[in-house]
N, C-alpha and C positions, 0 to 999 in steps of 0.2 A: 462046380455045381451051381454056384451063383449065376455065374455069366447064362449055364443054359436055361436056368429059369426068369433069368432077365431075358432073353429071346424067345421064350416060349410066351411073356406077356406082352413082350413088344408086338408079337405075330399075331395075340390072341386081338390085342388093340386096334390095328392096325386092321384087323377082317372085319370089326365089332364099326370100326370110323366108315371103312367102305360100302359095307351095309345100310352103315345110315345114312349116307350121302345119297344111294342107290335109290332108298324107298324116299327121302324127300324130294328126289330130280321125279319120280316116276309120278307123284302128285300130282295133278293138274285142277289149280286153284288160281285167283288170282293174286297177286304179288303183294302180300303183307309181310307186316314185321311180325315174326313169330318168336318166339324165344327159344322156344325148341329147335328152331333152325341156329339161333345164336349157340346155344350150349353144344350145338353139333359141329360148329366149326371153331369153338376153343378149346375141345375135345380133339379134332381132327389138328390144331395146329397142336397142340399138348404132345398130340403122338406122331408127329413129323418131327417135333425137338426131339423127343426120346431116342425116336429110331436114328438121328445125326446122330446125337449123343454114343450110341451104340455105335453107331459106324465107325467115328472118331477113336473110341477106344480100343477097339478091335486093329484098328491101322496102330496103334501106338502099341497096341499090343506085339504086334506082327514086326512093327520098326524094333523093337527091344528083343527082341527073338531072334532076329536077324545081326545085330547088334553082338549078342550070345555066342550065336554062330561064328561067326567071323571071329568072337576071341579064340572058340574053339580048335580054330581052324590055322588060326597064327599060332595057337603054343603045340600044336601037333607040332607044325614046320618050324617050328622054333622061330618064328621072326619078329626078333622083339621091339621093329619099330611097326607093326601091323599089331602088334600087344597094344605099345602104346596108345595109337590111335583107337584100337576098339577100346580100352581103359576110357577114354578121354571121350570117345563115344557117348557112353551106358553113364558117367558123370552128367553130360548135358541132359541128356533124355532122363535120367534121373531127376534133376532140377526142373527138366520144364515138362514133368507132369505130373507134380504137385499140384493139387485142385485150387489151393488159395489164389484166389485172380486176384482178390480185393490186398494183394504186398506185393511190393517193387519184386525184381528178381535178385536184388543183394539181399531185401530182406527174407524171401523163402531159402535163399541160401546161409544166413545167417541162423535163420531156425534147424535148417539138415548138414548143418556144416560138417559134421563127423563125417556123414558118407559120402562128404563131396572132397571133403580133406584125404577121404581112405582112396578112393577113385583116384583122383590128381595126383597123388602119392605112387602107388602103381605105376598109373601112365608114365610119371617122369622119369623110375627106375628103369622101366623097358625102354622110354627112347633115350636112356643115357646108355643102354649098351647098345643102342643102335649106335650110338655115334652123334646124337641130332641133342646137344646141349644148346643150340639155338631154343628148341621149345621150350627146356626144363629151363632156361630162362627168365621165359616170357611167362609160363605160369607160376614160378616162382614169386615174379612180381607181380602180378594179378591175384596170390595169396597173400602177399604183405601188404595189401592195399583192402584186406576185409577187416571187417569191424569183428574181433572174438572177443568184445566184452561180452558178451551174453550168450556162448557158448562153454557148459561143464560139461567135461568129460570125466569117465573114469582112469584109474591108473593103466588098464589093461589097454583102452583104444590109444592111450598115449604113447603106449609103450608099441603098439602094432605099427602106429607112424612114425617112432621112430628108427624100430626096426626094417621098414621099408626105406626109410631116408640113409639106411646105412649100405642097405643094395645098393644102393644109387652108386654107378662106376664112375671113375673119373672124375669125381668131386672137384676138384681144382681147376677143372675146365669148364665150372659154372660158378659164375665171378660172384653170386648173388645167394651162394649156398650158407655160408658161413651166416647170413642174414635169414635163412631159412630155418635154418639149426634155431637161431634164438628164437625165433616165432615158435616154433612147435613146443619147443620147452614154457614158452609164454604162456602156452594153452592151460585154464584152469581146471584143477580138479575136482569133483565132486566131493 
């Protein structure tokens, strides 16, 4: 409902700039500074940011949809290294559309660490029944290497990660899990 009333005033704006550009080219005076003509072109650049703005989030929209999709489509066929990846997917796109521009990206991930912990979690149990503990690896250590002083969790999301960490097949064939195990258990609780 939001979004279509966000395009219904980006459309109404965007007629409302063209208009006015229209009747000040259609003037025939000579070339002063008028202010009226100022406030019609920070109006007209106002509603060219906007309507990006829109555009951007409708493609972000459309990338996570797709995103979606594609998990939908790996757990019909059961292929739980096309799991992974779309897991690992909807994780990043997760984290980088977060609106805070003004923090690093350790620190917006250190603020949504829960659902970036649940996401990575996921991914690594599917691509360990793929067979591909190379990744559950490498993200393993890219988790041991985040700052969780300033992440609480409750008793239930700890217990969701760890129930995930317990899908995980073939544990012994990821050298860096038993390092994994103490991290989760690390996490503090509310």
């Amino acid at each position: 409902m939001n979004n279509r009333w966000n395009t219904i005033i980006s459309a109404i704006a965007a007629a409302l700039s063209i208009a006015a550009l229209t009747v000040s080219f259609c003037r025939i005076e000579p070339v002063t500074t008028e202010w009226l003509g100022i406030l019609v072109g920070i109006l007209a650049l106002l509603t060219s940011v906007l309507l990006g703005w829109q555009l951007f989030s409708i493609i972000n929209l459309r990338t996570m949809e797709t995103k979606l999709k594609s998990l939908e489509e790996a757990s019909r066929k059961g292929d739980s290294q096309a799991i992974g990846k779309a897991y690992d997917g909807i994780a990043t796109l997760y984290i980088t559309s977060l609106p805070d521009e003004s923090l690093s990206r350790e620190e917006i991930i250190s603020n949504h660490l829960y659902g970036y912990i649940l996401f990575t979690a996921l991914a690594m149990a599917t691509q360990s029944e793929a067979g591909n503990f190379g990744y559950c690896e490498s993200t393993i250590g890219h988790l041991l290497k985040m700052d969780i002083s300033r992440l609480s969790i409750n008793e239930g999301q700890r217990n969701n990660i760890f129930e995930i960490a317990v899908k995980i097949t073939s544990q012994g064939k990821i050298s860096n899990f038993p390092e994994y195990l103490r991290w989760v258990a690390g996490l503090q609780i509310l």
